[in-house]
C-alpha positions in Angstrom: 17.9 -2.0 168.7 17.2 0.8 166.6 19.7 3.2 165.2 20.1 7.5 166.2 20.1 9.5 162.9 21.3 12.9 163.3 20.0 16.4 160.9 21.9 19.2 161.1 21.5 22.2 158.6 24.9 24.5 157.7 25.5 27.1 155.2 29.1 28.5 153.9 29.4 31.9 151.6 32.3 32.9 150.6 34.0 34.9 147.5 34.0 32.6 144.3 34.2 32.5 140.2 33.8 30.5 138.1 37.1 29.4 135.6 39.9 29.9 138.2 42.5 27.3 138.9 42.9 26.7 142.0 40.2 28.4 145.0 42.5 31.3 146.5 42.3 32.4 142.6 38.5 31.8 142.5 38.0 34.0 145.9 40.1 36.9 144.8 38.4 36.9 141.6 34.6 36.7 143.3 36.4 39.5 145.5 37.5 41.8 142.4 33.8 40.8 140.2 31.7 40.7 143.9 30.5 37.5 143.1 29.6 35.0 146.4 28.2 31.0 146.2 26.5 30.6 149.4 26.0 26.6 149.6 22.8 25.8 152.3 23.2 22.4 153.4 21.5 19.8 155.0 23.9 17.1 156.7 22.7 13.6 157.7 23.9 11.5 159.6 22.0 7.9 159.2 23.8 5.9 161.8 25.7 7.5 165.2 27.0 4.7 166.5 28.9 3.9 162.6 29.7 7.8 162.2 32.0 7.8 165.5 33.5 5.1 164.8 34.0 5.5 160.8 37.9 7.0 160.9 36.4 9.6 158.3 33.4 10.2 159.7 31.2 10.4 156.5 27.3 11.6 156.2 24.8 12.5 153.6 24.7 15.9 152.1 22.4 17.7 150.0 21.1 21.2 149.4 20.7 23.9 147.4 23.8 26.5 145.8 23.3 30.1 145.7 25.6 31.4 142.6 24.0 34.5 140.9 26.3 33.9 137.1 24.2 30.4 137.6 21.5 31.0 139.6 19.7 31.0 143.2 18.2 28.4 145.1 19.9 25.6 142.5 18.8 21.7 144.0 21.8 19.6 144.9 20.6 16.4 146.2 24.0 14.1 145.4 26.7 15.3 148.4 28.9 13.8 150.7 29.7 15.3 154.3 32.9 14.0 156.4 33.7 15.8 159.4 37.5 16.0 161.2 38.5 13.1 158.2 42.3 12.3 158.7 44.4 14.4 156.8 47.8 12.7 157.8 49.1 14.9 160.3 47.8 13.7 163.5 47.4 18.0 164.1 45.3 18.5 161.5 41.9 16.9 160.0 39.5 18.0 157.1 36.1 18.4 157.4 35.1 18.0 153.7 31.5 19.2 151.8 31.2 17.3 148.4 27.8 18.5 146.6 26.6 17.5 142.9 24.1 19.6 140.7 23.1 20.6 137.7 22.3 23.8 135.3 21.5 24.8 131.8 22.7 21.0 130.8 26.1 20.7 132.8 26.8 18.7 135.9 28.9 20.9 138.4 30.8 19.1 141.6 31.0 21.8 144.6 33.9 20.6 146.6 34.8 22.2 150.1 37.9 21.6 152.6 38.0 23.3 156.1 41.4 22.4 157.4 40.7 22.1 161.2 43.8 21.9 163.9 44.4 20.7 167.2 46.3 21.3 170.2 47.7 18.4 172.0 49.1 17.3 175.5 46.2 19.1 177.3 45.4 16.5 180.2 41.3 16.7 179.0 42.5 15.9 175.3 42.6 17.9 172.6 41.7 21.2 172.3 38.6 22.0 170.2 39.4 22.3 166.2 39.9 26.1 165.0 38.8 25.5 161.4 40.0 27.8 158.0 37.7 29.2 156.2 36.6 26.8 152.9 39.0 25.8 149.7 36.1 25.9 147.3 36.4 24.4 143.4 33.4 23.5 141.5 34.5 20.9 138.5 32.2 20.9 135.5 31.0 18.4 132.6 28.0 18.0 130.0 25.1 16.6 131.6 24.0 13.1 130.0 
């Protein structure tokens, strides 16, 4: 029995700088400075039939980041992808974008949370996710 992999390809933009606390800081200062990071990935999903039933639902992700202050076009080929992971209220799951690269000698860590809600009691189950837009922080460190 051979195993389905599934390849999809995504990309998320939004307003983002670099040094802010927390992300709604980081959008409103990308907002003020006009700065965006696009992040263009590539999800992969190696095994169905282990995805579904995985509780957090977790693929392979890699790509590239957009950022102009760093650059365009930047490799990321370390990432993590789980889509609808539990979040602890049985309303409400994450789908989560984790993605590692480097530039000019530091390692950076994109991470990415869409909260995405349901609506229960419908009689054919729940009601497709509306998702938020992206929580965005990018941790940094000195390359090794």
């Amino acid at each position: 029995m051979s195993t389905l992999t599934l390849t999809f390809k995504e990309a998320m933009s939004g307003h983002f700088a670099l040094g802010a606390v927390n992300p709604a800081e980081g959008a409103d200062m990308g907002r003020r400075n006009d700065t965006t990071l696009t992040m263009h990935a590539q999800v992969t999903i190696h095994d169905i039939d282990r995805f579904v039933t995985d509780p957090e639902h977790t693929g392979e992700l890699t790509g590239s980041i957009d950022f102009a202050p760093l650059g365009m076009g930047i490799p990321a080929s370390v990432g993590v992808f789980n889509l609808f992971k539990p979040s602890g209220d049985p309303d409400m799951t994450y789908m989560v974008y984790e993605l590692g690269f480097q530039h000019g000698g530091r390692d950076y860590y994109l991470a990415a949370t869409k909260k995405s809600r349901t609506t229960r009691g419908s009689t054919c189950g729940p009601t497709p996710p509306r998702s938020t837009p992206p929580c965005t922080r990018v941790a940094t460190r000195a390359a090794r």
